[in-house]
HTML snippet that shows the backbone in 3Dmol.js (N, CA, C, O; Angstrom):
<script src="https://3Dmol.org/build/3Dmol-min.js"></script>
<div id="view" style="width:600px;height:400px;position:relative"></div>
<script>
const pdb = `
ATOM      1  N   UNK A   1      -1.970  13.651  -4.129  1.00  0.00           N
ATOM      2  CA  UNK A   1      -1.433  12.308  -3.942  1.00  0.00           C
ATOM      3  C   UNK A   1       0.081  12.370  -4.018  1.00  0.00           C
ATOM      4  O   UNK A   1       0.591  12.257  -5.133  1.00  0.00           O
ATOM      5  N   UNK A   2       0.917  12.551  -2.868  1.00  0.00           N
ATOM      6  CA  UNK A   2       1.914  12.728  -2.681  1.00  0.00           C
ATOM      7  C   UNK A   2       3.109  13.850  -3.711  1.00  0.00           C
ATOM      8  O   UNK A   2       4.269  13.789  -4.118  1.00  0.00           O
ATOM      9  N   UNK A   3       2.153  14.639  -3.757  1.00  0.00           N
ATOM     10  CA  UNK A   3       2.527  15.435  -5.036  1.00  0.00           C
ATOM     11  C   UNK A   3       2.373  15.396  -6.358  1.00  0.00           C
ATOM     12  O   UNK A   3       2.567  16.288  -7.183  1.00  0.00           O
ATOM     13  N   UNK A   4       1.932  14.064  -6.532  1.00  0.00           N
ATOM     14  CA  UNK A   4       1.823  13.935  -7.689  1.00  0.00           C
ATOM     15  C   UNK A   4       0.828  14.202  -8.876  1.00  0.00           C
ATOM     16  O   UNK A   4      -0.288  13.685  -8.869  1.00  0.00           O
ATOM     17  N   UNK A   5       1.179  14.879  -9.721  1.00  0.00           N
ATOM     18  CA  UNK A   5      -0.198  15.120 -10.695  1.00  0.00           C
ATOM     19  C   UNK A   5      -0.376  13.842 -11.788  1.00  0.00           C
ATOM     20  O   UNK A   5       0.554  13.111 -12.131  1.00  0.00           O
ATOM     21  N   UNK A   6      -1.930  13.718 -12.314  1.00  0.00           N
ATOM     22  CA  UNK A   6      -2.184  13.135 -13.146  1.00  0.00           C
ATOM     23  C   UNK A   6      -1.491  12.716 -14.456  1.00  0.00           C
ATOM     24  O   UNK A   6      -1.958  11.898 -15.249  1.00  0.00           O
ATOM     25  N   UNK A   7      -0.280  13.394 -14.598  1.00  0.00           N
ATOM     26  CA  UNK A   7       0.394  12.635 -15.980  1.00  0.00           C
ATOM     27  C   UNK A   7       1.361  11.860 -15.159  1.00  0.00           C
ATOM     28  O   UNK A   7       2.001  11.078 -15.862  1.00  0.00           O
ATOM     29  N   UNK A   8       1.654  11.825 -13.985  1.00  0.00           N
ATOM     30  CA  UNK A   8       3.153  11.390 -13.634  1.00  0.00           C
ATOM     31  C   UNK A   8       2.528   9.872 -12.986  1.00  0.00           C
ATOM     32  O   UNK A   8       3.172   8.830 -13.104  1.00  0.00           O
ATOM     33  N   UNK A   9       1.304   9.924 -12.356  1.00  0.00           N
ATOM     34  CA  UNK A   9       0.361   8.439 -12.085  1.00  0.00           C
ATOM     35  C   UNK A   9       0.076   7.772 -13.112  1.00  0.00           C
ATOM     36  O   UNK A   9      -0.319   6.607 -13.058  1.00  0.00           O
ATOM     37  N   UNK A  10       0.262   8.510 -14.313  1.00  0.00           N
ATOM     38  CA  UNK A  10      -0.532   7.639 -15.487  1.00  0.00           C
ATOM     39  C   UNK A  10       0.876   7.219 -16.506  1.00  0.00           C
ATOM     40  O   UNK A  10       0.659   6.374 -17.375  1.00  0.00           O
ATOM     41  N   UNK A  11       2.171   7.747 -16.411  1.00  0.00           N
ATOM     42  CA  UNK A  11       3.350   7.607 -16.748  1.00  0.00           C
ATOM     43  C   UNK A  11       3.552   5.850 -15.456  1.00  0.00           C
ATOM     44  O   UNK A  11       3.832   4.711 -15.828  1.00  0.00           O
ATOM     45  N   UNK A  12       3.324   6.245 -14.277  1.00  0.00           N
ATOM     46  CA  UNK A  12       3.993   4.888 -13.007  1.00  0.00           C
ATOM     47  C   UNK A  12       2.833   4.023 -13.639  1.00  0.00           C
ATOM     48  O   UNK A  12       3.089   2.861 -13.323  1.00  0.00           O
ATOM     49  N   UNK A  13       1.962   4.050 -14.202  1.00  0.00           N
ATOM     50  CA  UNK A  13       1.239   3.067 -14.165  1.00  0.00           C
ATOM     51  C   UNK A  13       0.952   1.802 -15.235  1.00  0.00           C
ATOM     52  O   UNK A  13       0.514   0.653 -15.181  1.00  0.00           O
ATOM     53  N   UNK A  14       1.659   3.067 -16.600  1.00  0.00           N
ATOM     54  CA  UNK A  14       2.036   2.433 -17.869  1.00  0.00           C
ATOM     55  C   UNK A  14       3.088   1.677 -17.394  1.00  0.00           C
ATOM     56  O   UNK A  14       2.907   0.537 -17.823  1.00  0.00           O
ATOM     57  N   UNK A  15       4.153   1.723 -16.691  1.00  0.00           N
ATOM     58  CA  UNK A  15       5.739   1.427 -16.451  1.00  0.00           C
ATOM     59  C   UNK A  15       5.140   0.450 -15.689  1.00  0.00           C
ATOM     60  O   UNK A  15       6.148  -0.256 -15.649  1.00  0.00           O
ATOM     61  N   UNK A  16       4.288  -0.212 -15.014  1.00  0.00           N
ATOM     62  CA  UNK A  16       3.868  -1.039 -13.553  1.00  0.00           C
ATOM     63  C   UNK A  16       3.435  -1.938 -14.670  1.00  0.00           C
ATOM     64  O   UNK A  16       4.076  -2.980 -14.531  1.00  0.00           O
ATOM     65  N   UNK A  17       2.571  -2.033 -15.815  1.00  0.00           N
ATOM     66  CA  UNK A  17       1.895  -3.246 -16.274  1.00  0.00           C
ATOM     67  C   UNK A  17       2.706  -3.131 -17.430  1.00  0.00           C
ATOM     68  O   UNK A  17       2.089  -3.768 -18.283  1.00  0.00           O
ATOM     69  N   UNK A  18       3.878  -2.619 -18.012  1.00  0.00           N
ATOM     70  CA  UNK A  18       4.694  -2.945 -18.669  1.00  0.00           C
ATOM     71  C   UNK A  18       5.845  -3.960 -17.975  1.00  0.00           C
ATOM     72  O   UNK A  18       6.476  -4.830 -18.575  1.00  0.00           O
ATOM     73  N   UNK A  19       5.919  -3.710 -16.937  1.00  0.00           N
ATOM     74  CA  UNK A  19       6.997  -4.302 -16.336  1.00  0.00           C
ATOM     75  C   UNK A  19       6.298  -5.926 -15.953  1.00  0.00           C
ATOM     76  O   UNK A  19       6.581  -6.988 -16.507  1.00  0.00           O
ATOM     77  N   UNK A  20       5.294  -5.691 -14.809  1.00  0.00           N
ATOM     78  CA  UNK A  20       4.604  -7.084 -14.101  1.00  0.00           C
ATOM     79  C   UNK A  20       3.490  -7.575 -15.491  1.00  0.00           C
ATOM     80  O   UNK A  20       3.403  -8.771 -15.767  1.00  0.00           O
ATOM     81  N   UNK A  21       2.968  -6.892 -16.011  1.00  0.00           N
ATOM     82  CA  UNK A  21       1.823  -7.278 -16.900  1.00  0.00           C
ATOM     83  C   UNK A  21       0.626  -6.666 -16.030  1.00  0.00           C
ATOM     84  O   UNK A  21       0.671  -6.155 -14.911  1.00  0.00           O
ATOM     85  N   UNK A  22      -0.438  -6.874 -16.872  1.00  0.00           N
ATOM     86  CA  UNK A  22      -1.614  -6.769 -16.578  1.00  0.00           C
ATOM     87  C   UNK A  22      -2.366  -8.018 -15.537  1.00  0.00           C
ATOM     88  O   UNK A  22      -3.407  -7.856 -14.900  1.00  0.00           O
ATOM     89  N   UNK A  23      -1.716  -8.988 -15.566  1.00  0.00           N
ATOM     90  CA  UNK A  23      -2.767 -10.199 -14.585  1.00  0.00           C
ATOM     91  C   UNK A  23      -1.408 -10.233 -13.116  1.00  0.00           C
ATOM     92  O   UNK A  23      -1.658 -10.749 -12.026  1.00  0.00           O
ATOM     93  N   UNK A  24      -0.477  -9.779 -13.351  1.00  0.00           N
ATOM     94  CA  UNK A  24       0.081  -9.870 -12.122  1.00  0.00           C
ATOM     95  C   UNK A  24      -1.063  -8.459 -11.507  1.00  0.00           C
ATOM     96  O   UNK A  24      -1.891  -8.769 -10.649  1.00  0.00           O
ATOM     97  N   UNK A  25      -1.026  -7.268 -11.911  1.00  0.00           N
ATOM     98  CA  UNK A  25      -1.403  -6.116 -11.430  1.00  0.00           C
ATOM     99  C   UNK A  25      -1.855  -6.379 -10.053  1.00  0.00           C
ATOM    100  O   UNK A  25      -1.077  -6.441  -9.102  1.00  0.00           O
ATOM    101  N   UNK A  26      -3.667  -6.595  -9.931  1.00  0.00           N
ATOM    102  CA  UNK A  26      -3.992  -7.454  -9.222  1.00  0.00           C
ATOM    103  C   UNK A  26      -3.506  -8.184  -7.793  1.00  0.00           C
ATOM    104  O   UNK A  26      -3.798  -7.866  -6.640  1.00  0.00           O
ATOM    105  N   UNK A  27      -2.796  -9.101  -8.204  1.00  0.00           N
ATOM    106  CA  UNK A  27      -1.744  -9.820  -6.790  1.00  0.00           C
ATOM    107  C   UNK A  27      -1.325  -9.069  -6.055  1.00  0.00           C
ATOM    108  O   UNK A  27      -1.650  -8.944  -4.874  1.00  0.00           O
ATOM    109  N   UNK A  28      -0.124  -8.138  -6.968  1.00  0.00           N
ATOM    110  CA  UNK A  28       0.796  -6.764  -5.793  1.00  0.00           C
ATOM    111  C   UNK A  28      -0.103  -6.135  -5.306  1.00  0.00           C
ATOM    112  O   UNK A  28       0.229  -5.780  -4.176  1.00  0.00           O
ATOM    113  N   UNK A  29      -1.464  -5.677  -5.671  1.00  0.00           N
ATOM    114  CA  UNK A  29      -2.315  -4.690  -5.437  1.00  0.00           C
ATOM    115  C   UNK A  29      -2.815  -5.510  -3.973  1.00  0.00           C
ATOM    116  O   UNK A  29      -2.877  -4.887  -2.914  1.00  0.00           O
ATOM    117  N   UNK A  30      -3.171  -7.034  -4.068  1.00  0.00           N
ATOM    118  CA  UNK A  30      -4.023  -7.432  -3.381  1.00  0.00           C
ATOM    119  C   UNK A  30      -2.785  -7.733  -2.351  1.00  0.00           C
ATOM    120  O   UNK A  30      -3.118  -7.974  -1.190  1.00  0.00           O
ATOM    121  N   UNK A  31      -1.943  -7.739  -2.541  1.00  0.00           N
ATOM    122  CA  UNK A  31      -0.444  -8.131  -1.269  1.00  0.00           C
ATOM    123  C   UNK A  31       0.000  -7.108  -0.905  1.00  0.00           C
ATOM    124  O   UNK A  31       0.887  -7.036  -0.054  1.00  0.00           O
ATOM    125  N   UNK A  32      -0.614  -5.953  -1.573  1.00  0.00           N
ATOM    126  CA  UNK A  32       0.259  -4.890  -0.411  1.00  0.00           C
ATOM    127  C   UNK A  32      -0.864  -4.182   0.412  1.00  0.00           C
ATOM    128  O   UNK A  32      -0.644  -3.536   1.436  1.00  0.00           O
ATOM    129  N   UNK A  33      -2.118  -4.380  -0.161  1.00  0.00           N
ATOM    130  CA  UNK A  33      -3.483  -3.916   0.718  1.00  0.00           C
ATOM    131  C   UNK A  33      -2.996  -5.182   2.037  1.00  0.00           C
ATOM    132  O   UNK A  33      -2.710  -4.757   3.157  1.00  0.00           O
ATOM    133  N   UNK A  34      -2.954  -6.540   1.777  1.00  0.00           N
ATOM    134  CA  UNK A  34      -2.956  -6.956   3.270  1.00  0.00           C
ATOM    135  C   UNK A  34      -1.956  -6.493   4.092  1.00  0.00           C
ATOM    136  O   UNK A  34      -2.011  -6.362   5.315  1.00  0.00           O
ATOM    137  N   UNK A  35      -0.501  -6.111   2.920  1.00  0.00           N
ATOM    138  CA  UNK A  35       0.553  -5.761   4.704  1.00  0.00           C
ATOM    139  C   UNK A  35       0.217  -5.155   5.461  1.00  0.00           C
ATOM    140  O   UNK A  35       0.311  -5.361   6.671  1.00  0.00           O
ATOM    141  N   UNK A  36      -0.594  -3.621   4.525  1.00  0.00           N
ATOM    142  CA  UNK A  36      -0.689  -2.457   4.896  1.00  0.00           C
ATOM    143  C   UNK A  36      -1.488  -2.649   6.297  1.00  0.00           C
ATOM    144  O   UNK A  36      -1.207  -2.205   7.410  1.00  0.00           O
ATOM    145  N   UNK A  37      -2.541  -3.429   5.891  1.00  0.00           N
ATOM    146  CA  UNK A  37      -3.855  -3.570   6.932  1.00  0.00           C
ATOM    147  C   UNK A  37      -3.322  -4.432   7.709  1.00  0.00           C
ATOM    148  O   UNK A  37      -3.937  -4.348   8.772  1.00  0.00           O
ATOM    149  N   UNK A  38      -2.227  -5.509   7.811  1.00  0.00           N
ATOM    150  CA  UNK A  38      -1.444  -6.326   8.898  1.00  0.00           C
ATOM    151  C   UNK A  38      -0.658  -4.764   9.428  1.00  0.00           C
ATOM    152  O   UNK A  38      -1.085  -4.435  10.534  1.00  0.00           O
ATOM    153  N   UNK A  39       0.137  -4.011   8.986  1.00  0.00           N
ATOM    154  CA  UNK A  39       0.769  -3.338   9.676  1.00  0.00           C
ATOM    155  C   UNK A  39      -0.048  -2.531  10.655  1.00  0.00           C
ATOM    156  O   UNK A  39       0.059  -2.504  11.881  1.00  0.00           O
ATOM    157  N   UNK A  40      -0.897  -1.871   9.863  1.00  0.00           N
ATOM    158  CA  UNK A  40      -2.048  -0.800  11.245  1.00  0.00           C
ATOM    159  C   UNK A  40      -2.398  -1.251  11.807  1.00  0.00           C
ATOM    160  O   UNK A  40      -2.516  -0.766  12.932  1.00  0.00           O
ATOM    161  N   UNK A  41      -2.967  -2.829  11.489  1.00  0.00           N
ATOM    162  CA  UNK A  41      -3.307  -3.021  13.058  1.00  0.00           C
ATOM    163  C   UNK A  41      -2.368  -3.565  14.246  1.00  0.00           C
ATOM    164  O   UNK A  41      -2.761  -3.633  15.411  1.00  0.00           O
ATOM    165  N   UNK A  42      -1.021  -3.963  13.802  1.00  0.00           N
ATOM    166  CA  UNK A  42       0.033  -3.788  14.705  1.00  0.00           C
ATOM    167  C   UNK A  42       0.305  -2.283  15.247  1.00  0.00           C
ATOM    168  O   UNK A  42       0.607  -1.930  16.387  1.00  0.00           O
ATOM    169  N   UNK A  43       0.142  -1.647  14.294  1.00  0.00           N
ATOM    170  CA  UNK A  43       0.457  -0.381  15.060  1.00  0.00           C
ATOM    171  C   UNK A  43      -0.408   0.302  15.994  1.00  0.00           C
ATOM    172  O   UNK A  43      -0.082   1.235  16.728  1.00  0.00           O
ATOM    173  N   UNK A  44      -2.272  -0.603  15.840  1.00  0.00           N
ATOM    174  CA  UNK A  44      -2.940  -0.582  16.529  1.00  0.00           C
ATOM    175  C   UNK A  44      -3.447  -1.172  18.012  1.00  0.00           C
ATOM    176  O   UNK A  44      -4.323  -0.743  18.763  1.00  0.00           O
ATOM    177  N   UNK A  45      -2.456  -2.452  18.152  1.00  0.00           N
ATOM    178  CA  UNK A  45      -2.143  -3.055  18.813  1.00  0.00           C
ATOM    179  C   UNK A  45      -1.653  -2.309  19.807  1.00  0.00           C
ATOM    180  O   UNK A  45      -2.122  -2.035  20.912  1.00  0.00           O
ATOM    181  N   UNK A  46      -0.540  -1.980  19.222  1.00  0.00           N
ATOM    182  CA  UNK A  46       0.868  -1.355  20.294  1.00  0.00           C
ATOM    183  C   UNK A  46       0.336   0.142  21.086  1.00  0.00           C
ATOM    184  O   UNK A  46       0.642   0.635  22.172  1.00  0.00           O
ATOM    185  N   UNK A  47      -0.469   0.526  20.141  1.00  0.00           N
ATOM    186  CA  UNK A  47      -1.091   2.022  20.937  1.00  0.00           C
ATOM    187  C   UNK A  47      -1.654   1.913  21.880  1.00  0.00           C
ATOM    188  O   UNK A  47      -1.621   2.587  22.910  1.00  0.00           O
ATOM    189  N   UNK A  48      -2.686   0.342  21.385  1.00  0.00           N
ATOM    190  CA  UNK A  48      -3.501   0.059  22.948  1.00  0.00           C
ATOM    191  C   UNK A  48      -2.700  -0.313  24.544  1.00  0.00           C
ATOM    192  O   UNK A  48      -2.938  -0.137  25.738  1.00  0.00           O
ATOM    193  N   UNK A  49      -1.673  -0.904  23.722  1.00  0.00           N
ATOM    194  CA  UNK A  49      -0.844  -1.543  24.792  1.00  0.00           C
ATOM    195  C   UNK A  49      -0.313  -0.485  25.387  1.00  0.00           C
ATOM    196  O   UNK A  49      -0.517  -0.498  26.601  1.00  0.00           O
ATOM    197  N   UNK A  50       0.474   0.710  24.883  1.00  0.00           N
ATOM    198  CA  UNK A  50       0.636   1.780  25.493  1.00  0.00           C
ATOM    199  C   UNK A  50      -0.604   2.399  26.283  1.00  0.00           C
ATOM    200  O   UNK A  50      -0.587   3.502  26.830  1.00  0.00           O
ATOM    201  N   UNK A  51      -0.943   2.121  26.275  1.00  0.00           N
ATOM    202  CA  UNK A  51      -2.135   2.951  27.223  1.00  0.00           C
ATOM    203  C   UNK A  51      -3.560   2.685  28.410  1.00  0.00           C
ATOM    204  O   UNK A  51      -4.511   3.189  29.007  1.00  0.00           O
ATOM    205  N   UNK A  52      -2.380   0.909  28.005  1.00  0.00           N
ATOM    206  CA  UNK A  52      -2.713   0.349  29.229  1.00  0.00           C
ATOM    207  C   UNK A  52      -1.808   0.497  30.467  1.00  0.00           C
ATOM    208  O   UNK A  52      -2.068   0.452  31.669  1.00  0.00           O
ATOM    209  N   UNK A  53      -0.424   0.728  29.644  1.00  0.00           N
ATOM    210  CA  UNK A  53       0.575   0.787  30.749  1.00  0.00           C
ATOM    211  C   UNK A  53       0.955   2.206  31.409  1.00  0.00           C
ATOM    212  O   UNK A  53       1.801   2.610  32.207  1.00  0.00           O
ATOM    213  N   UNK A  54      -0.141   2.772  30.641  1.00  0.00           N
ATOM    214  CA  UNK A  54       0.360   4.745  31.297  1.00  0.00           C
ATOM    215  C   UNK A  54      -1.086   4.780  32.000  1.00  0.00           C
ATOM    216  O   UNK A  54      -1.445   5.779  32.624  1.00  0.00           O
TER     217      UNK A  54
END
`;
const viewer = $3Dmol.createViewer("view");
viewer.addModel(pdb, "pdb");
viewer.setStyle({}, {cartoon: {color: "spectrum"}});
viewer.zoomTo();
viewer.render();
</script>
């Protein structure tokens, strides 16, 4: 996971619900799953569109 080993995920993760808390966690988690899945499928979009036009 991007290099990262198990103490250094579990170090970002203490620092993530120290910082937002524990009931924000959740929200960011659930707001960055939709960009992600708004972004691919733009990027899924655009592939098709390319390859209508070639």
């Amino acid at each position: 996971m991007f290099g990262l080993g198990w103490a250094e995920v579990i170090v970002i993760l203490i620092v993530l619900v120290l910082i937002f808390g524990p009931k924000k966690i959740p929200e960011i988690g659930n707001s960055l799953g939709k960009t992600l899945r708004g972004f691919k499928s733009e990027l899924n979009q655009e592939d098709s569109t390319d390859e209508e036009k070639g």
